[in-house]
VOBA-1610 file (N, C-alpha, C; in pm, whole numbers, padded with zeros to 5 digits, always signed):
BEGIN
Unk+07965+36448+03801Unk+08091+36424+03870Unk+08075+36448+04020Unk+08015+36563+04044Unk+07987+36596+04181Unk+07928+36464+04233Unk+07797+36414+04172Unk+07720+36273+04237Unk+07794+36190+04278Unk+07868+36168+04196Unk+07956+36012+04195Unk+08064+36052+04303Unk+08088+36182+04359Unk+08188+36193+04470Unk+08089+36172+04606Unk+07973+36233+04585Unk+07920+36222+04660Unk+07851+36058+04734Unk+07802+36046+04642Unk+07701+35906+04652Unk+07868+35804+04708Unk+08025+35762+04694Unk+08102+35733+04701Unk+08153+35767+04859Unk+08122+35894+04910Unk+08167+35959+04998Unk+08063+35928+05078Unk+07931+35905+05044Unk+07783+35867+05160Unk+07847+35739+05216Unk+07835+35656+05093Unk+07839+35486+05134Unk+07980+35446+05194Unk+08085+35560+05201Unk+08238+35532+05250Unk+08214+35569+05365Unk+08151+35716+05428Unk+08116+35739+05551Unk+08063+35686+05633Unk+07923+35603+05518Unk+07832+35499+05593Unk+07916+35353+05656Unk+08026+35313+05599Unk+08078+35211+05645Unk+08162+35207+05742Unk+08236+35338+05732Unk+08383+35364+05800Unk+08245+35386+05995Unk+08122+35454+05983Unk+08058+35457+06109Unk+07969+35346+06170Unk+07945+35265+06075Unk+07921+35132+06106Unk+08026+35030+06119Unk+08103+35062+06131Unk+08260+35000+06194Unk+08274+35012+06319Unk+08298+35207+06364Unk+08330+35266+06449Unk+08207+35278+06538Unk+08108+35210+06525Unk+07924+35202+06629Unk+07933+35292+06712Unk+07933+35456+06723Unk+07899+35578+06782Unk+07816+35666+06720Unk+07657+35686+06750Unk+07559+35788+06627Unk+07420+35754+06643Unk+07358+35905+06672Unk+07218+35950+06688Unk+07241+36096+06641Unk+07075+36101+06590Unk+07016+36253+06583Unk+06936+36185+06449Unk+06882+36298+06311Unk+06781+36307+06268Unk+06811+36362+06092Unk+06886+36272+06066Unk+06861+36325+05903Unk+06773+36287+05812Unk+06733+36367+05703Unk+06644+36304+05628Unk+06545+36412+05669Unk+06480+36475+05789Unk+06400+36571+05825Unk+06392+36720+05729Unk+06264+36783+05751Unk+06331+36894+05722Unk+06271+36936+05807Unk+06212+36921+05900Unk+06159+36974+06014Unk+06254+36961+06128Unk+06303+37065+06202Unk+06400+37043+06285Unk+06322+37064+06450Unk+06383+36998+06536Unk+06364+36997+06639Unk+06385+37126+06737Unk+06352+37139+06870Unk+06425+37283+06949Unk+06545+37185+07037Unk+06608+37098+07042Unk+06727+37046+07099Unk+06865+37072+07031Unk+06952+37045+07122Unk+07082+37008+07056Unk+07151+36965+07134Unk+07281+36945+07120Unk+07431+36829+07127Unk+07409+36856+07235Unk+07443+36816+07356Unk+07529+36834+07494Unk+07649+36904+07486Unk+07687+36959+07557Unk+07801+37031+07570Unk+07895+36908+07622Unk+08073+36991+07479Unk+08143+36883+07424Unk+08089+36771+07344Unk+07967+36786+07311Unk+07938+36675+07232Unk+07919+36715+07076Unk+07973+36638+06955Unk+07958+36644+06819Unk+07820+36542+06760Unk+07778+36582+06643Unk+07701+36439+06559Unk+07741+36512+06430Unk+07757+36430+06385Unk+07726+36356+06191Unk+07621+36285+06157Unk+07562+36417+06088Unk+07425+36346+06005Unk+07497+36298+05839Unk+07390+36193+05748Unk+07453+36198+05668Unk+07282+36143+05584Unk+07268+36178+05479Unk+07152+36113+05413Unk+07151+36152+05266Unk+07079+36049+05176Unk+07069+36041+05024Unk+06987+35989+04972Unk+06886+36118+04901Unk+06736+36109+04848Unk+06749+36026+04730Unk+06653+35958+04637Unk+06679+35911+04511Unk+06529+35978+04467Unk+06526+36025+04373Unk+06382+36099+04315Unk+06368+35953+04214Unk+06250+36002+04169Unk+06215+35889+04067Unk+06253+35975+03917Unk+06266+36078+03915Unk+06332+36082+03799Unk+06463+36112+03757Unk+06503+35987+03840Unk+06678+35954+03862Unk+06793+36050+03902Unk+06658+36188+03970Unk+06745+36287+04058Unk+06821+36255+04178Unk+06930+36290+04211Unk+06974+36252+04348Unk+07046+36367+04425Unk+07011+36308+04554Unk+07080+36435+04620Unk+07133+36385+04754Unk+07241+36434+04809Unk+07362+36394+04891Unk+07370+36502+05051Unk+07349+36438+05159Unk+07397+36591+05260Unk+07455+36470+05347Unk+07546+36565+05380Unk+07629+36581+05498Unk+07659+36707+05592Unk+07621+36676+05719Unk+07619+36767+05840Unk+07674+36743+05986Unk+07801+36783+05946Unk+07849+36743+06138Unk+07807+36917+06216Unk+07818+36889+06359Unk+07743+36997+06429Unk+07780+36957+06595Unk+07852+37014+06614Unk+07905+37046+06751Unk+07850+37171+06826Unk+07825+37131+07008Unk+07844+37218+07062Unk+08003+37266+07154Unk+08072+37312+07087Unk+08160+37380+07159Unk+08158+37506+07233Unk+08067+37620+07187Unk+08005+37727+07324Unk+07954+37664+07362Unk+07901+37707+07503Unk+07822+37651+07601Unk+07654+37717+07535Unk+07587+37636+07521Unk+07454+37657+07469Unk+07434+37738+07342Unk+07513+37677+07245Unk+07534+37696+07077Unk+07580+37644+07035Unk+07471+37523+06930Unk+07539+37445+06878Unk+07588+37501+06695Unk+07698+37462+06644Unk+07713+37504+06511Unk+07750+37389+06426Unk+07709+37416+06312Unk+07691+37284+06193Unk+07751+37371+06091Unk+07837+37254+06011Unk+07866+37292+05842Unk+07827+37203+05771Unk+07668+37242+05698Unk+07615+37153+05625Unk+07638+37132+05491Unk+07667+37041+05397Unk+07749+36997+05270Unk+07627+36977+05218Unk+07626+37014+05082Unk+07506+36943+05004Unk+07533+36934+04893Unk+07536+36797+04779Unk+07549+36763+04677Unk+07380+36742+04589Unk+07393+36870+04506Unk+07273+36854+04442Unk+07274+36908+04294Unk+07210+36779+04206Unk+07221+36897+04073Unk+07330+36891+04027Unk+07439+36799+04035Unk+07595+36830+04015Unk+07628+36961+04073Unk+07625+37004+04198Unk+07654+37141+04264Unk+07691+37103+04386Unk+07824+37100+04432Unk+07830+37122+04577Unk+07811+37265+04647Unk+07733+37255+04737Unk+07699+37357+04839Unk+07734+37346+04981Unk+07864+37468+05037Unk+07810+37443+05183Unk+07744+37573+05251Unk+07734+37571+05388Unk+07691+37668+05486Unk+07757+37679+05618Unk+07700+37780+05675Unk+07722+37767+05831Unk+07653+37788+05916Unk+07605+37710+06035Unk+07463+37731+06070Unk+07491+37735+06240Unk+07424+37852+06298Unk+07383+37840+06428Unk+07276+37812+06502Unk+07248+37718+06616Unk+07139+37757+06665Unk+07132+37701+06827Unk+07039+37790+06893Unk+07019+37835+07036Unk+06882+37796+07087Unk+06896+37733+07172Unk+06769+37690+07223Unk+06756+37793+07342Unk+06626+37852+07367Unk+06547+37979+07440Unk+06473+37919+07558Unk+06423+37858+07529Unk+06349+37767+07637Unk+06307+37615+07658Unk+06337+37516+07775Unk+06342+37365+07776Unk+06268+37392+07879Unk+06145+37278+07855Unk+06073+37234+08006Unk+06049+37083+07953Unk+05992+37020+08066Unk+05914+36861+08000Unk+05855+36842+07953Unk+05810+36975+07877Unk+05666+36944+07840Unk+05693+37015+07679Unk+05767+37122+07713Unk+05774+37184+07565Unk+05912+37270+07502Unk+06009+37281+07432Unk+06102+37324+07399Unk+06102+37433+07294Unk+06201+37553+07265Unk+06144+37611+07191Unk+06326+37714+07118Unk+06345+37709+07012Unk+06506+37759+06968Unk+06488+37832+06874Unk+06608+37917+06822Unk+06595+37978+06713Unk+06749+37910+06640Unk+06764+37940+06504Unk+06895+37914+06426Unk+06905+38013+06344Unk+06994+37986+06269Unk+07047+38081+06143Unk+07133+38042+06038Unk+07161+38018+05928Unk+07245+37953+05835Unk+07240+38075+05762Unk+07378+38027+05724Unk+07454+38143+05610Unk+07522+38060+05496Unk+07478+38057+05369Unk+07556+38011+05259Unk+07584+38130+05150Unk+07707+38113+05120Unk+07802+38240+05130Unk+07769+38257+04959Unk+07796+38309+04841Unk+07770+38308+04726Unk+07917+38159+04635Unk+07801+38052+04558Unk+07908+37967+04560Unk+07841+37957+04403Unk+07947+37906+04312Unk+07875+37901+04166Unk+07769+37989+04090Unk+07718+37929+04049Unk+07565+37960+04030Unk+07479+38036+04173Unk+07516+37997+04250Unk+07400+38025+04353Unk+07423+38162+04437Unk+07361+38244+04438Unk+07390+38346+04511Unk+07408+38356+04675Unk+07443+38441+04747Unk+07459+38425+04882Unk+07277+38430+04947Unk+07286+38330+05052Unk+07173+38289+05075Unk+07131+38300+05280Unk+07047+38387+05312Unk+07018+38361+05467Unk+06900+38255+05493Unk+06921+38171+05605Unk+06774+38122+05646Unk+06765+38107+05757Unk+06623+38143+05813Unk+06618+38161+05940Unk+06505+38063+05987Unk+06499+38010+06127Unk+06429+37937+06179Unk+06417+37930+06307Unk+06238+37935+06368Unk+06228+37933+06479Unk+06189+37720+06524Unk+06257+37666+06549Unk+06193+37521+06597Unk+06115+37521+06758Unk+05997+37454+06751Unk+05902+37438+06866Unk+05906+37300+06912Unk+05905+37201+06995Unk+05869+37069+07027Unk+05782+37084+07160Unk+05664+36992+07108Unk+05593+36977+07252Unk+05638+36821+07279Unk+05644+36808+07384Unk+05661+36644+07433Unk+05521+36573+07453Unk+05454+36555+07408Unk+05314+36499+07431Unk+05301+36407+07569Unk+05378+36316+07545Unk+05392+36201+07635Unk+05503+36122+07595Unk+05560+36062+07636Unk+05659+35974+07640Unk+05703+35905+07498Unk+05603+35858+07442Unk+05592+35848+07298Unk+05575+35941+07195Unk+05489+35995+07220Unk+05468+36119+07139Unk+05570+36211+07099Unk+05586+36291+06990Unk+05654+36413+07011Unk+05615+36513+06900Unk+05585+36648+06873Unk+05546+36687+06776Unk+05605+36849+06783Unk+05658+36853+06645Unk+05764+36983+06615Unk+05696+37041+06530Unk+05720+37165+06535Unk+05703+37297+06431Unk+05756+37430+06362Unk+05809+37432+06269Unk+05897+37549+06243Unk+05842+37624+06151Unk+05899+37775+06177Unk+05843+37877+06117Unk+05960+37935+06061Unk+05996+37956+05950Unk+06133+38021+05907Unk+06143+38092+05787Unk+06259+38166+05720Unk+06208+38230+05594Unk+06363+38217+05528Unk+06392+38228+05436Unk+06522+38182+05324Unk+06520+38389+05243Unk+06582+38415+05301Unk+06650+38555+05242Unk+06729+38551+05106Unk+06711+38621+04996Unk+06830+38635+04889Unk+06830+38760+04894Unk+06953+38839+04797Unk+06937+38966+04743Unk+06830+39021+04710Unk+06746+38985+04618Unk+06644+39064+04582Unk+06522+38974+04643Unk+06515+38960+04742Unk+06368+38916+04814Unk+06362+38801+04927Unk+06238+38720+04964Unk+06248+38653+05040Unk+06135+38535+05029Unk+06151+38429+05081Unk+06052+38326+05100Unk+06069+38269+05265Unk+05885+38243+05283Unk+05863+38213+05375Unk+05848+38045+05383Unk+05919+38004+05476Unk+05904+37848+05509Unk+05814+37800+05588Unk+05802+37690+05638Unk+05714+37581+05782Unk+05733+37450+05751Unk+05739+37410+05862Unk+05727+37256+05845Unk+05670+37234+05975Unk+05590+37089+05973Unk+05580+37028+06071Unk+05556+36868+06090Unk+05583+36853+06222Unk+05634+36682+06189Unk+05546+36622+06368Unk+05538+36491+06342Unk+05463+36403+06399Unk+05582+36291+06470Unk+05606+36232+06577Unk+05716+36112+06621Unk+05654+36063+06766Unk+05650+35958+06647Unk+05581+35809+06779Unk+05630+35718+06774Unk+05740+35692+06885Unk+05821+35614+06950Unk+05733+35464+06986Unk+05726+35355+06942Unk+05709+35293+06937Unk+05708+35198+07096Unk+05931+35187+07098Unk+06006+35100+07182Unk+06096+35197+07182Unk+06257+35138+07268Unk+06391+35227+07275Unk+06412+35221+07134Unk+06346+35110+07033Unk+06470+35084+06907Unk+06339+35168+06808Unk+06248+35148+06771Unk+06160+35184+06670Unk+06115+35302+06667Unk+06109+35391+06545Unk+06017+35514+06559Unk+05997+35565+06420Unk+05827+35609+06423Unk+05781+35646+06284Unk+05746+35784+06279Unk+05768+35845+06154Unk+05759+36033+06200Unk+05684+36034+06073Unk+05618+36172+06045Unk+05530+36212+05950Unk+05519+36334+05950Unk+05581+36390+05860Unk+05629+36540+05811Unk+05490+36610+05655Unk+05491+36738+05712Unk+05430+36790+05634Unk+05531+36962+05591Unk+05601+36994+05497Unk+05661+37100+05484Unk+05710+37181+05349Unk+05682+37328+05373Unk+05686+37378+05259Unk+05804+37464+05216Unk+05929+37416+05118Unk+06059+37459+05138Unk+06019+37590+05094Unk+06241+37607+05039Unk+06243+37764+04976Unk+06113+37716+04832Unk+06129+37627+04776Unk+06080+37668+04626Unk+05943+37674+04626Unk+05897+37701+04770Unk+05716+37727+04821Unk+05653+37624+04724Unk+05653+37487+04743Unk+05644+37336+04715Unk+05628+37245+04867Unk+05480+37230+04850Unk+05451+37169+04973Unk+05441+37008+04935Unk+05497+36949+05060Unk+05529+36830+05018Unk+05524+36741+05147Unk+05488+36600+05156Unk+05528+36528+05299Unk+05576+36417+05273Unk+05607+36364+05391Unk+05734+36263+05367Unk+05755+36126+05529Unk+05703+36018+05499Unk+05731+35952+05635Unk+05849+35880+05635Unk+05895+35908+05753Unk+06002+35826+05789Unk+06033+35732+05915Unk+06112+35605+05832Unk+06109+35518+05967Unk+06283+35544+06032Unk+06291+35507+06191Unk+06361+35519+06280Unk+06433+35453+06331Unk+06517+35352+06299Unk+06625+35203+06426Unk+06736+35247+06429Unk+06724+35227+06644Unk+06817+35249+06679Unk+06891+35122+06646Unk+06994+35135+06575Unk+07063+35028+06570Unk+07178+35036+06699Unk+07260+35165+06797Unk+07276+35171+06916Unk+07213+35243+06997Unk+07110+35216+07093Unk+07073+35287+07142Unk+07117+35414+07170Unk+07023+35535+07090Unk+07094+35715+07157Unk+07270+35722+07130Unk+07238+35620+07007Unk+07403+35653+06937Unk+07444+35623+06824Unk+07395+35533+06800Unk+07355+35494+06641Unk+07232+35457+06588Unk+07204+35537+06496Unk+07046+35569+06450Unk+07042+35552+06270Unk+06979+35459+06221Unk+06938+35431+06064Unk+06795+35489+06048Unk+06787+35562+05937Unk+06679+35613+05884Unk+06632+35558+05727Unk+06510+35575+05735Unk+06476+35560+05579Unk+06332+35634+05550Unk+06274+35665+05408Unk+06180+35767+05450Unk+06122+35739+05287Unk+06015+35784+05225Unk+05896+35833+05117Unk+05855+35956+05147Unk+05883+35992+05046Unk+05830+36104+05059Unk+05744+36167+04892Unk+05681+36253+04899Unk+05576+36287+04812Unk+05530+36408+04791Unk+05511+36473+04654Unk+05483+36586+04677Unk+05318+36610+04696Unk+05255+36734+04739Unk+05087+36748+04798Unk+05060+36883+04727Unk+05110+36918+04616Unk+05108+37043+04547Unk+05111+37080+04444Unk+05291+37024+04369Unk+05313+37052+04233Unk+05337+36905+04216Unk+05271+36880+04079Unk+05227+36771+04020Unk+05350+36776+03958Unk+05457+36886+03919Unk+05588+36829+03837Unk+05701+36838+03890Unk+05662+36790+04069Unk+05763+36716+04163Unk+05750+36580+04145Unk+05856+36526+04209Unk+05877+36383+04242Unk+05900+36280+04348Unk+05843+36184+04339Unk+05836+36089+04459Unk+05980+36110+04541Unk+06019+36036+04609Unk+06147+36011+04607Unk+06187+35892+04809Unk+06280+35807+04773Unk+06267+35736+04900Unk+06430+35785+04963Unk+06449+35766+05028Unk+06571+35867+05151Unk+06645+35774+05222Unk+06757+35722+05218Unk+06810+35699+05368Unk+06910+35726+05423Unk+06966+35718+05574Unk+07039+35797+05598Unk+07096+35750+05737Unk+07171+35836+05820Unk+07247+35778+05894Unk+07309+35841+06000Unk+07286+35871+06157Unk+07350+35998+06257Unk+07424+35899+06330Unk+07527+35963+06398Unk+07661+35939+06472Unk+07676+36030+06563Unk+07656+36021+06712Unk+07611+36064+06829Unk+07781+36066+06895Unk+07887+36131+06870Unk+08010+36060+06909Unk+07976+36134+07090Unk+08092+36053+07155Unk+08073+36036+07295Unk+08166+36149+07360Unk+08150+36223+07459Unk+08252+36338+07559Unk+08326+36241+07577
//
């Protein structure tokens, strides 16, 4: 029941913002960047995995900066027939041209089944060159009785203004290493952005393939 609200609520969102042509940023990742919004500025991420063994899974994430240099997100996730949300902060520490560097924090509070949950993350970006770009995170997922350590890291080579291909390598909470490429069109330039992605597991053999796509909305000050 949860799916069918969800998967209903992707492709309703997906249309109602391809109407309204305002949207950029990066779903589908799990490697996060050290940037965020502009001040006064919002995005809506939105994306939906299909596993091959007819698993599916649903997120939605809008994320505003309204402090001045903190941006905050309430990320939705339909998984498993389980809706999940959170609340997530994060602060970027240092910007140069060459290299960026933030910390965050998400809090999902105790919901169903799932107990109350911390995760923490440091994101790195070096700017290589103009095309180039390459991120790295170091983070760890807290419960009551213990903890797991995360990483990811990801690869983005800008092609043109409209094209871009990324290549992720990352190991979630369920310490399941896995990678995943994804392609990039701007369908508005630095405002509306389509994603699609493969991804694969490099570890446990009783994971699953699964292909992704998805959809950011960059709305305007």
């Amino acid at each position: 029941m949860y799916y069918l609200y969800a998967s209903v609520s992707f492709y309703f969102a997906l249309a109602v913002i391809s109407i309204c042509g305002v949207v950029y940023s990066a779903p589908l990742f799990n490697t996060d960047d050290a940037g965020i919004v502009d001040q006064g500025q919002c995005q809506i991420e939105l994306d939906q995995a299909f596993y091959k063994q007819q698993q599916r899974a649903a997120h939605l994430t809008p994320a505003c900066q309204l402090i001045h240099g903190v941006e905050l997100a309430l990320p939705v996730a339909y998984e498993d027939d389980l809706q999940q949300y959170a609340i997530a902060a994060k602060v970027p520490f240092l910007q140069t041209d060459y290299f960026a560097i933030a910390a965050s924090v998400e809090w999902q509070p105790k919901q169903t089944d799932q107990e109350r949950q911390w995760r923490f993350n440091i994101p790195l970006s070096w700017y290589a060159s103009e095309r180039w770009q390459f991120d790295v995170n170091i983070g760890q997922q807290r419960f009551a009785d213990g903890h797991e350590n995360t990483w990811a890291v990801a690869s983005h080579y800008q092609f043109n203004a409209l094209h871009q291909l990324s290549l992720e390598f990352f190991q979630n909470e369920s310490q399941h290493r896995q990678s995943q490429l994804l392609y990039q069109y701007q369908a508005i330039p630095e405002k509306v952005a389509l994603f699609t992605s493969f991804g694969v597991p490099i570890q446990n053999s009783h994971d699953s393939a699964w292909l992704g796509v998805g959809l950011s909305w960059l709305m305007a000050k």
